[in-house]
N, C-alpha and C positions, 0 to 999 in steps of 0.2 A: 134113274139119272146117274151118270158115270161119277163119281164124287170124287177121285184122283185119276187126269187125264193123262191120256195114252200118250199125247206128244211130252207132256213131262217128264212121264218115264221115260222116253225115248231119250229126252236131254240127260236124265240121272245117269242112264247105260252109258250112254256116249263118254260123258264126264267118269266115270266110274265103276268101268267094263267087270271088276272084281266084285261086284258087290250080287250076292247069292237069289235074293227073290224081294219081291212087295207084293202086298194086300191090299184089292181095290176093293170097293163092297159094290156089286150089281144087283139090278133088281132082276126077280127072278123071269126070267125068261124059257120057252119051250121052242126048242131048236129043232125038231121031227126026232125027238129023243125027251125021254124023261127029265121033267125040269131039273134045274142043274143046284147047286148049294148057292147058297145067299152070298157065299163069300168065295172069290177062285185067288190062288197064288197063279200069280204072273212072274214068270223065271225071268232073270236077266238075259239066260243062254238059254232059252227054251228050242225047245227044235220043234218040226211040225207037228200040227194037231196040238199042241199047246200052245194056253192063251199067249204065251210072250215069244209061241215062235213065228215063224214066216207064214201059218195058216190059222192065226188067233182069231180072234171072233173080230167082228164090224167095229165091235164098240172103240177097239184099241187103234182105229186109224188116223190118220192127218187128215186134213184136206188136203183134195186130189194135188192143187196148185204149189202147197206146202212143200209134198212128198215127192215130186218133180223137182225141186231145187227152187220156186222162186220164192223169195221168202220176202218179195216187194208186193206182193198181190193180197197180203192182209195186214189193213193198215199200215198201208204206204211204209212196210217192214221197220215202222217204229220213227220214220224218220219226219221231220215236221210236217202239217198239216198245210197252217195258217201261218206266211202263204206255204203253198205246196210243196216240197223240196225234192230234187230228183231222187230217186232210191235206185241203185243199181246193185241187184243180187249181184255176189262170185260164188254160189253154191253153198247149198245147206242152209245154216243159219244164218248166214256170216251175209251184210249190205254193207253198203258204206251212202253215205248221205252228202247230197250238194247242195245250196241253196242257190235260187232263181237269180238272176241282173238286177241287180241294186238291193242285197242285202249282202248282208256279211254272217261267219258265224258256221260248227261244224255241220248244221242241220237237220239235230236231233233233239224232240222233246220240244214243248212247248214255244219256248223262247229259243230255241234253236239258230234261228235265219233270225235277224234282224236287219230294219231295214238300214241302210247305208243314208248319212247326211249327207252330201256333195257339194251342199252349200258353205260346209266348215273347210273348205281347203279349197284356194285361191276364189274363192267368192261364186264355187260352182264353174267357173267359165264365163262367169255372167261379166259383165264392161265394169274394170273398174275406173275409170277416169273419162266420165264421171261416174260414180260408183253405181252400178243397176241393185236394184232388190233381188237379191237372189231366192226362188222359193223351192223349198225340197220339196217331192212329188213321191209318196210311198212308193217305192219299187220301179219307179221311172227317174229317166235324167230331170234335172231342175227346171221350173218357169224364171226367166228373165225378166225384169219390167224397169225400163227407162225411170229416171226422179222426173219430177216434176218440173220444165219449162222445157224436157227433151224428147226426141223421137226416137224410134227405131226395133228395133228386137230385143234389143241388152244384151247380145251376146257377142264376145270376143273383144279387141281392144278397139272399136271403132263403131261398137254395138247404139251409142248413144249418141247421139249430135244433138246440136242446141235447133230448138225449136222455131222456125218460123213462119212468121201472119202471112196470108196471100201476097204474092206477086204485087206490089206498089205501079202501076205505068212512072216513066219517067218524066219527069217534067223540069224545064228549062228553070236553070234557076243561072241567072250571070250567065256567061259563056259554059258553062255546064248542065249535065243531064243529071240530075237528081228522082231517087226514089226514098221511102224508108231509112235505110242502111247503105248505101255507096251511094258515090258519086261518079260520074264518067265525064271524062275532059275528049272530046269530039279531036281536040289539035292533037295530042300526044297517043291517044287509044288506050291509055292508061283509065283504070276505075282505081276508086280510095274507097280507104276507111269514112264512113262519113261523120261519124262520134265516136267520140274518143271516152273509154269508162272510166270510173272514179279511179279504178286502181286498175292495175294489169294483171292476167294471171301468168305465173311463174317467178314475178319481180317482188324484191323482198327490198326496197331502198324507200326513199322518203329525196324529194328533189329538193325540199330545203330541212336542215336539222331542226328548226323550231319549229316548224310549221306544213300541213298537209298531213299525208297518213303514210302509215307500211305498205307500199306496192305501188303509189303513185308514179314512181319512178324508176327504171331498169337500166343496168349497166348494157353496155353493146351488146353483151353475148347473150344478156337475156332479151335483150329487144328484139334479136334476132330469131330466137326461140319463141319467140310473143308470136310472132308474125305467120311463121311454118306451123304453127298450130292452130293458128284461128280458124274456125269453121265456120267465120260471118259467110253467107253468097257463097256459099260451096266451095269454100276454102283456095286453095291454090295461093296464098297469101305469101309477102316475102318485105323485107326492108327492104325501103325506098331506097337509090344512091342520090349520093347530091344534088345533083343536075334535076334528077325526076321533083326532088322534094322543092327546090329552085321554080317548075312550073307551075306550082301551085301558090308563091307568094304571089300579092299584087302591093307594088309596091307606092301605088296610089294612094294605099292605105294602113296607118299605122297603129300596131299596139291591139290588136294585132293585124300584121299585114299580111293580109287572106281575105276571098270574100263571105264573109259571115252568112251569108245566105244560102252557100252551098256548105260548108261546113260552121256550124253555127257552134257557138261556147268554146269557141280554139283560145288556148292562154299564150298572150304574148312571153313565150317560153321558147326554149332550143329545143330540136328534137333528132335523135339519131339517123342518120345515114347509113347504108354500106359500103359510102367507098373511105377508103381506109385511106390513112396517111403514106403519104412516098419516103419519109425519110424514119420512122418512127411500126414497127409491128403494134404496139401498143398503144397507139392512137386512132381515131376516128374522125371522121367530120360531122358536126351538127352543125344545122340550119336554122338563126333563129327568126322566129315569127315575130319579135318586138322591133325590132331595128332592120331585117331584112336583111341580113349578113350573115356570113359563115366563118367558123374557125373550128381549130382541130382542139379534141380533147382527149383526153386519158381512158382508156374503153373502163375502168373502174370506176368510173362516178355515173349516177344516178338522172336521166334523161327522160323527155317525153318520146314516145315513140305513136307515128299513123304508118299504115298498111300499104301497100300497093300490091295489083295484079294485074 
């Protein structure tokens, strides 16, 4: 058994072309010649017919694949395993190591390649509003997965929408087609919001200071923002203008004057418009449900807002 290897020496020579001879111990072997001494010097500069020249015995060779330049072909020339990382020889000793789609890292040794999080930076890709669960996947792009009362993929800014129960048929309720969640007036071709929620998302107001909660109530520009974002009935939602908001009073009936049967729990309150004031930028019109009248207000106070599309 060879007990200091021949590619060794070859790295010592390489590294340190000056250096005169080394001593390998061989077992004794009969080459069609008289066995040979137990112990042979191997010259640095040997020339042929000697061990360390160009016709030294078997023992002192590489492998074939080694001696050919590719030094990727044993043990993936050092560079990571688990996962696998590219090894690309440039001749001789010398690779350089890449690691695979979705790790990071030079390539080499054990921990070399690691995998990459892609959930730590913007949320994966995954929806954030409403925010998806983003899940990392070893060595793959991420799983997305909708929260809880939403649908969809999770992935990108529209990945999620709000979840909803079968198809309601419509049914007459007053001079209106009522389902579930809208309502449809037959005269105008308009559909509504058909409830209205405790609070709105994006409104940070309160419609009275003692009393009610934070978001009950929205200035113009958040009602208006209310509305282009809902995703009740496949969205396409928008504030009502005065006139539209106008044919859904009944003025038969007051406090509130609406019919509670197609929109049921309406509060005898104002609620925003989008047709804006003629003499004023900073005004609006709201409509109120308690008295059945309209007047303009300052778009900075705090209002009830319903949908139309």
């Amino acid at each position: 058994m060879v007990k200091c290897r021949a590619a060794l020496w070859r790295l010592l020579v390489g590294a340190f072309g000056s250096m005169a001879s080394a001593t390998c111990t061989l077992p004794e072997v009969r080459v069609g010649s008289p066995a040979q001494s137990p112990s042979a010097t191997v010259s640095g500069q040997g020339g042929a017919g000697e061990p360390g020249g160009a016709a030294g015995t078997n023992s002192d060779r590489l492998p074939e694949t080694v001696e050919s330049g590719d030094s990727c072909a044993v043990g993936n020339g050092g560079c990571d395993a688990m996962p696998m990382a590219t090894c690309t020889s440039s001749g001789g000793f010398s690779v350089s190591c890449a690691c695979p789609s979705g790790y990071s890292g030079d390539g080499r040794g054990e921990a070399g390649c690691v995998d990459t999080d892609e959930c730590a930076f913007n949320n994966g890709g995954c929806d954030t509003s409403p925010r998806a669960n983003c899940i990392n996947l070893r060595g793959a792009s991420p799983s997305c997965e909708c929260p809880s009362g939403t649908m969809g993929d999770g992935t990108g800014d529209d990945g999620c929408s709000e979840a909803h129960s079968p198809a309601v048929p419509r049914v007459a309720c007053g001079k209106f087609l009522c389902d579930g969640e809208t309502v449809s007036d037959p005269a105008t071709a308009l559909t509504w919001q058909r409830k209205l929620p405790r609070t709105y998302d994006g409104c940070n107001g309160k419609r009275w200071p003692t009393s009610g909660e934070v978001g009950d109530g929205c200035t113009w520009a958040q009602a208006t923002n209310y509305c282009q974002n809902l995703s009740l009935a496949a969205g396409a939602w928008r504030l009502p203008t005065k006139d539209e908001l106008f044919s859904i009073v009944d003025k038969t009936r007051d406090s509130p004057s609406i019919d509670e049967t197609a929109f049921p729990d309406t509060p005898s309150e104002e609620f925003w418009s989008s047709s804006l004031s003629t003499h004023s930028s900073s005004m609006a019109w709201i409509v109120e449900f308690g008295s059945s009248g309209s007047v303009e207000l300052d778009k900075i106070f705090f209002r009830r807002v319903r949908c139309v599309q």
